[in-house]
C-alpha positions in Angstrom: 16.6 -19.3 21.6 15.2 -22.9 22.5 14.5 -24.0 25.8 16.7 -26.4 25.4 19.4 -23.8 25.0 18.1 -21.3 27.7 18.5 -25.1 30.0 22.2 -25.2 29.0 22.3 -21.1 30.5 20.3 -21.6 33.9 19.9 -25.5 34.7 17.2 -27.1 34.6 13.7 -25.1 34.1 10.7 -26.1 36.3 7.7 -26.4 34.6 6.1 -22.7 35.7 9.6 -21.2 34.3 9.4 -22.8 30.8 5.5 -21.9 30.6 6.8 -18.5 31.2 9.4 -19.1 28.9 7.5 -19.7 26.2 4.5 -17.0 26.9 7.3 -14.9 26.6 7.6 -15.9 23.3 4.0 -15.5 22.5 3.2 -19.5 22.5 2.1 -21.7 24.6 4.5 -24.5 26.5 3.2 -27.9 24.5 3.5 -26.0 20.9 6.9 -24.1 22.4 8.5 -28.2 23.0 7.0 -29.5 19.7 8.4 -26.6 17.7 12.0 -27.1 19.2 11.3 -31.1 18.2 10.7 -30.0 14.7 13.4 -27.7 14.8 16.3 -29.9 15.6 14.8 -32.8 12.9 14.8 -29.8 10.7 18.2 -28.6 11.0 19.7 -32.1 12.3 18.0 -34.7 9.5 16.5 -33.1 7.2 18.6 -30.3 6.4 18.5 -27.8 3.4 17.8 -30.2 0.3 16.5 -30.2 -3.1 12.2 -29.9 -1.3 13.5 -26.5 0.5 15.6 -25.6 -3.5 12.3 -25.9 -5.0 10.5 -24.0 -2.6 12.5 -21.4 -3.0 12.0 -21.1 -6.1 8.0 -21.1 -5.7 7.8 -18.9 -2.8 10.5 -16.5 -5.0 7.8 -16.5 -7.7 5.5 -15.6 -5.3 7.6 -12.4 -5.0 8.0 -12.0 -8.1 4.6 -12.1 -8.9 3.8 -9.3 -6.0 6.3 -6.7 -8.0 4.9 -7.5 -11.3 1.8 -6.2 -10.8 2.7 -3.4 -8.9 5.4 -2.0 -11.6 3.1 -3.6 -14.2 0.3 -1.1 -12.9 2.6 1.6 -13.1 4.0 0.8 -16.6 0.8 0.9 -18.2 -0.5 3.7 -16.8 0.9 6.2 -19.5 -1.2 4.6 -22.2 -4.2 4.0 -20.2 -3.9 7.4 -19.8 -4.1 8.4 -23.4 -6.7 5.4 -24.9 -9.2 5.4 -22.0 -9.1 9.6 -20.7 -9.8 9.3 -17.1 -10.1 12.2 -15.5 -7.2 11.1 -12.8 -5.4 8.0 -14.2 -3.6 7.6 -10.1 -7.2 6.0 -9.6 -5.9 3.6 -10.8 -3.1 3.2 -8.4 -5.3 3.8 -5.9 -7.7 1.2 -6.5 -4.7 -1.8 -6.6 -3.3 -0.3 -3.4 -7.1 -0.8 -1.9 -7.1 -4.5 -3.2 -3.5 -4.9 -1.7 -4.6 -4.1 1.6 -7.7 -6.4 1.7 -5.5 -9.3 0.1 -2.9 -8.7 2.8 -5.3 -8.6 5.6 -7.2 -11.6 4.5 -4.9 -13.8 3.2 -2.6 -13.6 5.8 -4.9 -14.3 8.0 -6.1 -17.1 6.4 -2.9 -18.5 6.8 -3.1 -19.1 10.2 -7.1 -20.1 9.8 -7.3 -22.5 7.1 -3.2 -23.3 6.8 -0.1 -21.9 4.2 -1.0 -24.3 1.4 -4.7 -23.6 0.2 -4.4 -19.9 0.6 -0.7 -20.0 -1.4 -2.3 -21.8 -4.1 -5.0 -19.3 -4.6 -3.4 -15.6 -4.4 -1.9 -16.1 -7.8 -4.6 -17.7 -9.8 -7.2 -14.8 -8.5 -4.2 -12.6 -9.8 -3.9 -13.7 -13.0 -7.8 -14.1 -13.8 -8.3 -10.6 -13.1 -5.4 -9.4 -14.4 -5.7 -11.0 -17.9 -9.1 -9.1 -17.9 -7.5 -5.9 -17.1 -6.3 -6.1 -20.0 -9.0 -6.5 -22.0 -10.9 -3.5 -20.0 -12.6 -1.1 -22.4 -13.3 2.2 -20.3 -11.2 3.3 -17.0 -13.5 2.4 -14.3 -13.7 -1.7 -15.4 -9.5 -1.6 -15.7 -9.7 0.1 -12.5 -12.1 -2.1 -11.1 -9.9 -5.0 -12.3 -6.8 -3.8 -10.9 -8.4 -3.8 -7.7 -9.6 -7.3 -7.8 -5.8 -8.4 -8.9 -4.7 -6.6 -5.8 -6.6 -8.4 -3.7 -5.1 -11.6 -4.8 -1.5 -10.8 -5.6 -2.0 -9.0 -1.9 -1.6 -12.3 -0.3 1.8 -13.2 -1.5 4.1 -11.6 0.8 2.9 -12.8 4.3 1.6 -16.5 3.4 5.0 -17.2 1.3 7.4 -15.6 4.0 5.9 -17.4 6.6 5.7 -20.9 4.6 9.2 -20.8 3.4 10.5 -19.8 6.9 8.8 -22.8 8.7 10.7 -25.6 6.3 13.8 -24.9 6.6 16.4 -25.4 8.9 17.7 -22.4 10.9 21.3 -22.8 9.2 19.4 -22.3 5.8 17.0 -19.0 7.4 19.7 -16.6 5.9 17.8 -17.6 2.0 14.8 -16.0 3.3 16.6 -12.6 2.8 18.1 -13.7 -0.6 14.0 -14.3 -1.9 13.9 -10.5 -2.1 16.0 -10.9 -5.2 12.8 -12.3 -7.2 11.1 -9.0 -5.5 13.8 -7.4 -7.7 13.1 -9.7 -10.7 9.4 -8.7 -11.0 10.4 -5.0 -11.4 12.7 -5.9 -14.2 10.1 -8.6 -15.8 7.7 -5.5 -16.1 9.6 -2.9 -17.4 11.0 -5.6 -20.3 7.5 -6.8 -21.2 6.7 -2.7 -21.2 9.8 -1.9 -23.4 8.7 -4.9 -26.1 5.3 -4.3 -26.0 4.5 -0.8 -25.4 7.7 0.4 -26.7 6.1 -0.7 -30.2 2.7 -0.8 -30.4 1.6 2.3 -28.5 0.2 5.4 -29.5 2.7 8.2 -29.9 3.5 10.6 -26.7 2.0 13.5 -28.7 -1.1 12.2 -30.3 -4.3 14.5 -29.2 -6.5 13.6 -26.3 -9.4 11.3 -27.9 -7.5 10.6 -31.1 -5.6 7.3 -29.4 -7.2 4.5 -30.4 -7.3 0.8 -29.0 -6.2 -0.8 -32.5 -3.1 1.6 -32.0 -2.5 1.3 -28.7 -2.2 -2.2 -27.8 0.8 -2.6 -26.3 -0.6 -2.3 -22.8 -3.3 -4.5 -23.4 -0.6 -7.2 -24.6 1.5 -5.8 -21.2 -1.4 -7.3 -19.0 -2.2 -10.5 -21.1 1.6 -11.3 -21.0 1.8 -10.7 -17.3 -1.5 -12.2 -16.7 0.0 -15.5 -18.6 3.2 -15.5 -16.4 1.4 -15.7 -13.3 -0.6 -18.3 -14.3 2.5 -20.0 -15.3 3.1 -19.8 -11.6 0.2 -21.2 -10.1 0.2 -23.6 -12.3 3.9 -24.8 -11.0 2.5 -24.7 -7.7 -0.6 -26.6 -8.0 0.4 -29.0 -10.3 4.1 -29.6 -10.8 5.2 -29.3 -6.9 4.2 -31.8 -4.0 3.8 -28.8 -1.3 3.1 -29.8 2.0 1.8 -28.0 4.3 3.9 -26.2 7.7 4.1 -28.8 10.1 4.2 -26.0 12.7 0.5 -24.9 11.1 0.0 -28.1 12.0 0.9 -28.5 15.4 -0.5 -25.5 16.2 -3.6 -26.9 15.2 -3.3 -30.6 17.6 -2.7 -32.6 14.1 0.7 -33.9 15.3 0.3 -36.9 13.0 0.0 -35.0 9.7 2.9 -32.8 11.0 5.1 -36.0 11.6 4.0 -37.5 7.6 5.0 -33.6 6.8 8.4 -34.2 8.0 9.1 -37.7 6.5 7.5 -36.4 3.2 10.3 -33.8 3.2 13.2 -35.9 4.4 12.4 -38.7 1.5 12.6 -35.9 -0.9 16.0 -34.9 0.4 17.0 -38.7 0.5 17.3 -38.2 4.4 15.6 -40.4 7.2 14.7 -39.2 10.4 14.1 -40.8 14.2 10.9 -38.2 15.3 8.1 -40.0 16.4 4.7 -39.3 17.2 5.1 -40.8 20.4 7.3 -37.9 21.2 5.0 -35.6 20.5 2.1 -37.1 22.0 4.4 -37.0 25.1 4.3 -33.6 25.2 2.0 -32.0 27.8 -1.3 -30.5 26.0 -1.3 -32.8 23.0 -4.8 -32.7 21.5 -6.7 -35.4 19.2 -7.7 -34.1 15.6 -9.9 -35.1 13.8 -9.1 -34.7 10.1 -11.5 -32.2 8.3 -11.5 -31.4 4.5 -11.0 -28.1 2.8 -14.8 -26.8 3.2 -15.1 -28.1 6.5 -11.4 -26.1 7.5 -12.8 -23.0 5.9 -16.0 -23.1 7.5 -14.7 -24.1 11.1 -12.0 -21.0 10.4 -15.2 -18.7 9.8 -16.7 -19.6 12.7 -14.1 -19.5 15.4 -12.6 -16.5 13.8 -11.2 -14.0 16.6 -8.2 -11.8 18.1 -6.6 -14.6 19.2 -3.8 -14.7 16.8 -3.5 -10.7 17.0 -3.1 -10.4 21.4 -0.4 -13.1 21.3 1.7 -10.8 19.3 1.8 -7.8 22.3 1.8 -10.1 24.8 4.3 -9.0 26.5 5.8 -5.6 26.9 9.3 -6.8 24.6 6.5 -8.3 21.9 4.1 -5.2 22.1 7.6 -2.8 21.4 8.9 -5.3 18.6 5.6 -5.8 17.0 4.9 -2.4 17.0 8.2 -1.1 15.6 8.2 -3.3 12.8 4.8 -2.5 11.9 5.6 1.3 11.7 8.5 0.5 9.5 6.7 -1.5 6.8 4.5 1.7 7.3 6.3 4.5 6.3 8.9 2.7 4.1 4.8 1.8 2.7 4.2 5.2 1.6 8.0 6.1 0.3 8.2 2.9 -2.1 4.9 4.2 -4.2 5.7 7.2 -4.2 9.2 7.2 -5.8 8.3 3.3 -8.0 4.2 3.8 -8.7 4.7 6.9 -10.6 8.0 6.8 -11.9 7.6 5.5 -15.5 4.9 8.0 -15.6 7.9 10.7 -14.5 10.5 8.7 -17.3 7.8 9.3 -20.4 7.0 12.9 -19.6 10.6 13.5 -19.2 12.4 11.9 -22.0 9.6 10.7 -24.4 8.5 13.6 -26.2 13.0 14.1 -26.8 13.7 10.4 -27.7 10.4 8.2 -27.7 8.0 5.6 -25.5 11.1 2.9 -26.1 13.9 4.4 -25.3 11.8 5.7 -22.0 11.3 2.1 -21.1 14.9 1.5 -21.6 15.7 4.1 -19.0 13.4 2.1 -16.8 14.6 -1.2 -17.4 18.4 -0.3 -17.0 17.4 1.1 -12.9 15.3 -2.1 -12.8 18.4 -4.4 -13.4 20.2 -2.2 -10.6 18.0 -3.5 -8.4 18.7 -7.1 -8.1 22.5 -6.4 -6.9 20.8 -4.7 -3.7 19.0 -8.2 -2.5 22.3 -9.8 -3.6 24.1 -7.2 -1.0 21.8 -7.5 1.5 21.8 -11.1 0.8 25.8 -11.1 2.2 25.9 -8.7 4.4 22.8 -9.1 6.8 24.5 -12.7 7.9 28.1 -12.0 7.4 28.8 -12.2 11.0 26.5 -15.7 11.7 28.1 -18.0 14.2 31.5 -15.0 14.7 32.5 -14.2 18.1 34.8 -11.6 17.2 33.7 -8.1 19.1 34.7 -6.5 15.3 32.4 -8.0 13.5 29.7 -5.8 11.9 26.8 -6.4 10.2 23.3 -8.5 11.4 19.8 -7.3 10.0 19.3 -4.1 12.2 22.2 -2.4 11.2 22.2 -3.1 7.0 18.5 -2.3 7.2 19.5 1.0 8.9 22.2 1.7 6.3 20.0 0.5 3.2 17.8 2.9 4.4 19.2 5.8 5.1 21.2 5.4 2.0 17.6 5.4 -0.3 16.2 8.6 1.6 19.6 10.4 0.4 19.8 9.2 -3.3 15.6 9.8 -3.1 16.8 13.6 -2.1 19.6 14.3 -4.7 17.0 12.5 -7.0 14.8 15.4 -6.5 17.4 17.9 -7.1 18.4 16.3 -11.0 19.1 19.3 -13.5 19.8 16.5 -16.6 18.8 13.3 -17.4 22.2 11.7 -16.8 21.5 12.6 -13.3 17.6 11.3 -12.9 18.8 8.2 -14.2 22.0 7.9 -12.1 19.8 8.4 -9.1 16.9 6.4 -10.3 19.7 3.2 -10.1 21.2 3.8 -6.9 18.0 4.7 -5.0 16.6 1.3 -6.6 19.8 -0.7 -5.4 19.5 0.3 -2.0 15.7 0.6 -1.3 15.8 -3.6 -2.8 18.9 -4.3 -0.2 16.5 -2.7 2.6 13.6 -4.8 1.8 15.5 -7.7 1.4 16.3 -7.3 5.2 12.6 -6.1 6.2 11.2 -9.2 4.5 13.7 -11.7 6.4 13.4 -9.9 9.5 9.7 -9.8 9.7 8.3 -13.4 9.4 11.3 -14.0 12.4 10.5 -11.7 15.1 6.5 -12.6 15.0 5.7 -16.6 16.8 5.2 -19.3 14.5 1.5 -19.7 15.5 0.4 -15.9 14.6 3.0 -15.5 12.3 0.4 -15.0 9.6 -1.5 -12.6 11.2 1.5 -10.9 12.0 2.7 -11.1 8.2 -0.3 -9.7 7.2 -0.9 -6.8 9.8 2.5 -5.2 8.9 2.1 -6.2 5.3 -1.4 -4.5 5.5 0.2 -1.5 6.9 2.6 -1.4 4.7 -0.3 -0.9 2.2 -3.0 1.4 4.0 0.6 3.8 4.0 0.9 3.1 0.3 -2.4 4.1 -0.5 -1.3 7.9 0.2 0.8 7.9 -2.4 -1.8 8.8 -5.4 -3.9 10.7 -2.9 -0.3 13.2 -2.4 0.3 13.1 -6.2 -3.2 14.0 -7.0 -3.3 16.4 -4.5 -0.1 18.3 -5.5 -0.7 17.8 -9.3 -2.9 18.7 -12.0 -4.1 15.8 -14.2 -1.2 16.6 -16.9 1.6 16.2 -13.9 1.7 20.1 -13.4 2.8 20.8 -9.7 0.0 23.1 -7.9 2.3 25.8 -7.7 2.9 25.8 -11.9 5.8 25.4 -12.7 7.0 25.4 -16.0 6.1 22.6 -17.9 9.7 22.0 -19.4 11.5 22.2 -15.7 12.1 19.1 -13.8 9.5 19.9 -11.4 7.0 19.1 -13.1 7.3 15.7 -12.1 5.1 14.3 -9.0 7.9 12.7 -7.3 9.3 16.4 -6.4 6.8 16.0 -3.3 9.4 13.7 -2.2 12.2 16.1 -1.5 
């Protein structure tokens, strides 16, 4: 809610009430007025045009990009596994999940330090320069070392792009931030097709003796990497070159440079074909309106460096309604942290040692391609559903982002359970697709939900603290499976190696 809104409720607000108002919100009064200026040019002038179209489609790539490399990790792991004979190939897992962490800590971070732009522009060219030599890694410890170092910059792209995609556009339009989780979907399908073509046919056979797999027969991961390595440099180059991003004009404000903010604005509205009557007078007009004086990118990174503190974690606890809303949702990106891996980071791993050595490394990747597409209805569902009831007034109306993330989610932890319980393969895969059509609807509504409850000014740091979470929780996920398996996917407890449980991802049950 505004203040101009909560005005319409109780009359007129003295000034103490709308400083209170605001702190409430975790933001001071002067940034609380300029937002609400921004917001009504947003949603009044500017509108949702072909600038916010194209962003979505960058910031979606973004996503995309995220996925890639996490299933991409996972997909290549099987013939890692055979060419390079580490002792535990999850290491591998392990060591992205560590580079995740530190490239969700820092880069969101950085969004709130040195701006959205500069560090959206980097997190995928780090990604793809590390990545392409991941694939070109000759012994386990460089690929691992690699993956970590892609992690760290594919780490960044969930909490800078969220929160830059949220703060241009209007909040009629704020219901596409949910639909982005779709490209989240994509990336798990772009990974398991460039798997299928390339390791599908130019891999080493599932039953070839340990030692006697070697690289010139076993390329198709390498190519996997290259190719994915490629694609994301593909995206950073769309970014950096081909689109005029601006940066967040509330980034802006936040940091006194009202004027840039106001060129921000008309920037966007030409590129809609709009016009719009915000002036920096108005903001100037404001009460606590500061003088900036512009800086280039070195002197922004080093002034960040210096003046680096908590003070864009405090404002997000506040008070005691932002200390229970930022902690909740920092315990759900948490725990749904740890589930995701468990069940996604291993399960093409599962697929091969399950159908491969019946049907072969291509038809496995088939399997995993097929619950890969089933994923992408789930964001489209969520997509519908989490803003079916915007602007209704009827006491019928369900839906709203609490209750289909509730649903999504208890609806994954079932088909996770009867996943567990699979006597044939029709079953494994007909869980595999359902589990992977809901858990995509629930983090469609997590990602929308989060950038939203968190103020504009530390919405960054907020990104990137449950984001970060979300990974230091997914970093279990090898440490279980190693724990509870033997290097060749045996349970502890030795099960027969023909039986279903000899998959990891019976910890889950």
């Amino acid at each position: 809610m505004s203040l101009d809104e909560k005005e319409k409720q109780q009359g007129q607000l003295s000034d103490e009430e709308s400083e209170s108002f605001f702190l409430s919100k975790g933001v001071d009064r002067a940034y609380g007025l300029k937002c609400d200026l921004i917001n009504k040019c947003m949603q009044e002038e500017i509108g949702f045009g072909s600038y916010q179209i194209q962003l979505f489609f960058l910031t979606g790539l973004g996503w995309m990009a995220d996925n890639v490399w996490l299933q991409g990790v996972a997909v290549v792991l099987g013939q890692v596994q055979q060419e390079l004979l580490p002792v535990r190939v999850e290491f591998a897992t392990l060591a992205l999940y560590a580079g995740l962490i530190l490239g969700a800590i820092f880069w969101g971070v950085m969004a709130d330090l040195i701006g959205r732009k500069l560090s959206f522009n980097i997190t995928l060219f780090l990604a793809g320069v590390f990545g392409i030599g991941a694939g070109g890694a000759n012994n386990f410890v460089t690929f691992a070392s690699l993956v970590a170092c892609l992690g760290f910059g594919v780490g960044g792209n969930l909490p800078v792009d969220g929160a830059l995609y949220l703060e241009n556009v209007p909040k009629s339009h704020q219901w596409t931030l949910t639909l982005l989780s779709a490209w989240w979907a994509i990336g798990q399908l772009v990974a398991s097709v460039v798997g299928w073509g390339f390791i599908g046919n130019f891999s080493c056979h599932i039953g070839t003796p340990a030692g006697q797999c070697l690289k010139a027969a076993n390329m198709g991961w390498r190519y996997s990497c290259y190719t994915y390595g490629a694609l994301t440099f593909v995206m950073f180059f769309m970014r950096f070159v081909v689109f005029d991003l601006q940066e967040s004009p509330k980034y802006l404000i936040a940091k006194g440079r009202d004027e840039e903010a106001l060129a921000v604005l008309q920037h966007i509205a030409k590129r809609n074909g709009k016009s719009i009557s915000l002036t920096l007078d108005q903001f100037t007009s404001v009460e606590g309106g500061r003088h900036y004086v512009p800086k280039n990118t070195l002197q922004t990174i080093r002034s960040a460096f210096s003046s680096f503190s908590l003070s864009h974690v405090k404002p997000l606890f506040a008070t005691r309604k932002l200390a229970i809303n930022s902690t909740i949702t920092i315990l759900l990106w948490g725990i749904i942290g740890l589930a995701y891996p468990l069940f996604n980071g291993f399960l093409p791993l599962y697929l091969q040692n399950r159908f491969a050595s019946s049907t072969g490394v291509s038809e496995t990747f088939r399997n995993y391609t097929i619950i890969s597409v089933l994923g992408i209805p789930g964001s489209l569902v969520a997509c519908a559903v989490v803003d079916w009831t915007r602007g209704s007034q009827s006491k019928w109306s369900v839906g709203g982002r609490k209750l289909t993330m509730a649903v999504a989610t208890a609806l994954t932890g079932i088909f996770l359970f009867l996943f567990t319980t699979s006597k044939n393969d029709a079953a494994v895969l007909g869980f595999s697709c359902a589990s992977g059509l809901t858990q995509n609807a629930m983090y469609g509504v997590l990602y929308a939900y989060t950038p939203e409850v968190f103020p504009a000014p530390h919405r960054g740091t907020g990104d990137a603290i449950a984001s970060s979470f979300n990974r230091i929780t997914g970093i279990l996920a090898p440490v279980i499976k190693i724990a509870t398996t033997s290097a060749a996917g045996v349970p502890s407890s030795g099960v027969s190696a023909n039986g279903y449980e000899n998959s990891s991802l019976s910890t889950l049950a």
